[in-house]
C-alpha positions in Angstrom: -96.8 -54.6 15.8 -96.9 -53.2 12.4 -96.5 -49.8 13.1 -93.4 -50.6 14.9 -92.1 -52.1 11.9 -92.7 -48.9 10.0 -91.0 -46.7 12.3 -88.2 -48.9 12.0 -87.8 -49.1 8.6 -87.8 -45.0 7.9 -85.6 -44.5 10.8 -82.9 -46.8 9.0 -83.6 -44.9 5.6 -82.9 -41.4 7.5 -79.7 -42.9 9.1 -78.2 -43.7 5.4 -78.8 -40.3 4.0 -75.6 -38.1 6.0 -73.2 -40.7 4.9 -74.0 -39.8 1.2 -73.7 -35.8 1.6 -70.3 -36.5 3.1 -68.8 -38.5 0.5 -70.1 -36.0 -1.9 -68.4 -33.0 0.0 -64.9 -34.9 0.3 -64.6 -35.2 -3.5 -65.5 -31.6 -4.2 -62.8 -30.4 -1.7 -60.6 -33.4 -3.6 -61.4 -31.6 -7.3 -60.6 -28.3 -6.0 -57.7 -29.3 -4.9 -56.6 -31.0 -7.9 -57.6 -28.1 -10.0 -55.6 -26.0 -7.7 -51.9 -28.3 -7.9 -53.0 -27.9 -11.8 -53.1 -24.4 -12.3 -50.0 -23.9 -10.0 -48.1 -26.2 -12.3 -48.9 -24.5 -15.1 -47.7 -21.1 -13.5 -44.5 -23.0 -12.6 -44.4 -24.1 -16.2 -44.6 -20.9 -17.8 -42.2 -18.8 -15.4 -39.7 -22.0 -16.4 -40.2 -21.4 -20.0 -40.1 -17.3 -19.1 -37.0 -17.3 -17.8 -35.6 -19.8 -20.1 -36.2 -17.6 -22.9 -34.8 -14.4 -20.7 -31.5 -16.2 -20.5 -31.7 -17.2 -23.7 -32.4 -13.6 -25.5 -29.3 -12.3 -22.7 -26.8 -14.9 -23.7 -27.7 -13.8 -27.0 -26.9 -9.9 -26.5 -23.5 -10.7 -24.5 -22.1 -13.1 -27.2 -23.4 -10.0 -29.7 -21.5 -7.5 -27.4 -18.3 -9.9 -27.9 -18.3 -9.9 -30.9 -18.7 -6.4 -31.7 -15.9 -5.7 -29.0 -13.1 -8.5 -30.6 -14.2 -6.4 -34.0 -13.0 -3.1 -32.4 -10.1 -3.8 -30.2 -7.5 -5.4 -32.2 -4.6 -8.0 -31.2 -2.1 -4.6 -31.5 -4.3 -2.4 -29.5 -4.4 -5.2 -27.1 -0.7 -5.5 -26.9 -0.2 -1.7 -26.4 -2.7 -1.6 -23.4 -1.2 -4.6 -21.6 2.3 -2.3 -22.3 1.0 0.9 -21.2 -0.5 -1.1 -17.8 3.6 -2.8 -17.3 4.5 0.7 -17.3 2.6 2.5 -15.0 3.0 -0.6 -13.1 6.9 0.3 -13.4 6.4 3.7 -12.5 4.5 3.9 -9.5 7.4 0.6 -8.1 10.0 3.8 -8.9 8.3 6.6 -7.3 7.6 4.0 -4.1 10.8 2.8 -3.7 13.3 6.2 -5.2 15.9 6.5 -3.2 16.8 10.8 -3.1 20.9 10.6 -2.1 20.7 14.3 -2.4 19.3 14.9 0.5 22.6 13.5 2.7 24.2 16.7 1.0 21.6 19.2 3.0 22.2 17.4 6.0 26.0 17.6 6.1 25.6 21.2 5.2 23.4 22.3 8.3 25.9 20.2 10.3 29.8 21.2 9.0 31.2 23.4 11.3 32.8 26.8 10.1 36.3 25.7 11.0 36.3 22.0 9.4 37.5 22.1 5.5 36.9 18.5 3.4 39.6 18.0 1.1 37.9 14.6 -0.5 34.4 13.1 -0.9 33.3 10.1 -1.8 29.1 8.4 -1.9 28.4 4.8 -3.0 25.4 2.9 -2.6 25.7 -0.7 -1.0 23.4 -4.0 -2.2 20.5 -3.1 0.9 20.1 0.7 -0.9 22.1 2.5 1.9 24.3 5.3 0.8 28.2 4.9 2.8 29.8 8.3 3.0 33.8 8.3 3.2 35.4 12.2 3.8 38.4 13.8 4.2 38.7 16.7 6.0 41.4 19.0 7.5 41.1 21.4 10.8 43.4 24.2 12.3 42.4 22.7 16.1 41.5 19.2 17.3 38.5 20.6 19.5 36.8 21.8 16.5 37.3 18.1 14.7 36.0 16.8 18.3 32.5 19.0 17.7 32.5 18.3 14.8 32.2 14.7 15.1 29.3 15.9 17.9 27.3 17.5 15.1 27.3 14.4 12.9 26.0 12.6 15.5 22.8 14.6 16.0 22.0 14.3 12.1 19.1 11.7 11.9 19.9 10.6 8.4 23.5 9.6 9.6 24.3 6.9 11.2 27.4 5.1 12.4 29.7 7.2 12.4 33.1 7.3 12.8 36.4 9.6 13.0 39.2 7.9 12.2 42.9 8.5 10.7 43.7 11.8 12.8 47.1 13.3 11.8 48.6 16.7 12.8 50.6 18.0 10.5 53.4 20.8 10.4 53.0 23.6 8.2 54.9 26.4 7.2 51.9 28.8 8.3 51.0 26.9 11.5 49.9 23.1 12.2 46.7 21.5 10.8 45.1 18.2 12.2 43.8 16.0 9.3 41.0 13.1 10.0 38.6 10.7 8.0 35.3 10.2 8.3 33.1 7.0 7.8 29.0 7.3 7.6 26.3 5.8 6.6 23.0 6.6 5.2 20.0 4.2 5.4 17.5 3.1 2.5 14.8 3.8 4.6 16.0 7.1 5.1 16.7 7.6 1.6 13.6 6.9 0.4 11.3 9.7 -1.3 8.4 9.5 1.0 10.3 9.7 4.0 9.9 12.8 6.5 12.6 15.6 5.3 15.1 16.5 8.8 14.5 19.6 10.3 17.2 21.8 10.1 18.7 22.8 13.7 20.9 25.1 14.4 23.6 24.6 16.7 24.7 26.6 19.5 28.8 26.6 19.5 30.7 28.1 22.7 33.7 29.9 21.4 36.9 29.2 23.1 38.6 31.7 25.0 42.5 32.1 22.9 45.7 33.3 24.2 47.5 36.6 22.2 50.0 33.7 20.5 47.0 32.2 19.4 45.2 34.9 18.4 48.2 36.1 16.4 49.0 32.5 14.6 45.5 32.4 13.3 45.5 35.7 11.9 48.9 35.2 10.1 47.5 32.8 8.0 
């Protein structure tokens, strides 16, 4: 019986001894870890501080740079450059939106016929920017007033237009037809940047004339 006891007694004392070694190993894992959260908040701490002082030594330079700028440009300098910017501002609203009026003048000349004379002219620009065109003109035949009303039609910068007051009056030298003419002259087609017309040139059938004819037009 007493060995039995003894064999008893040491196999409790070996049970006891894993339990120890475990406890041990679970708060050297628990120090290390500790130590680790410790040392990463100390990093943490000094990129804080770091950067703190970055932004601190930058805020520093820029109010250093403002100052040394309000030092240099001065409240009259200031004023001229916000001047100079309406300006060009200004300028490049004018060059956008010129209207060139001029140009109606090369397009009635490539389409005025060689036997249509204008006694009277007159251009004036409307509120929308469009140019309105009121002639006078006098011809020796109504066919050539007739083309000539053809021509105006094919110009791309006219539009709306209209022959009107036609009168034939007796001469001492032969009869002349008088007429009016009403056109018009968008903004759009006005404008500066706009495509220039292509001159054409127009084909014109001449009539055949009796002698009479033929000899009233060369008396006058």
């Amino acid at each position: 019986m007493p060995p039995t006891s003894s064999t008893s007694a040491s196999a409790q004392n070996i049970s006891f001894g894993p339990k120890r070694v475990e406890k041990k190993q679970e708060q050297t894992a628990i120090e290390k870890l500790s130590v680790g959260l410790l040392v990463l908040a100390l990093l943490a701490s000094a990129a804080v501080y770091g950067y703190r002082f970055y932004l601190q030594k930058s805020l520093t330079r820029i109010q250093s740079d403002i100052a040394s700028a309000e030092t240099v440009v001065t409240r009259a300098s200031y004023e001229e450059l916000v001047a100079f910017d309406r300006r060009v501002r200004a300028a490049r609203y004018l060059l956008a939106n010129r209207l060139e009026p001029s140009r109606v003048f090369t397009a009635l000349e490539s389409t005025v016929s060689e036997s249509v004379f204008y006694q009277s002219f007159e251009a004036q620009l409307d509120d929308t920017g469009s140019l309105r065109l009121t002639l006078g003109g006098v011809s020796p035949e109504f066919a050539q007033i007739v083309l000539q009303s053809a021509l105006y039609r094919t110009e791309s910068l006219l539009s709306q237009v209209t022959v009107s007051g036609i009168e034939i009056r007796e001469g001492d030298i032969g009869r002349d037809t008088l007429f009016a003419v009403n056109a018009r002259a968008t903004r759009e087609a006005l404008l500066a940047s706009a495509p220039r017309p292509v001159a054409r040139v127009q084909s014109v059938t001449t009539a055949t004339t009796t002698p009479l004819q033929a000899t009233t037009s060369t008396s006058r």
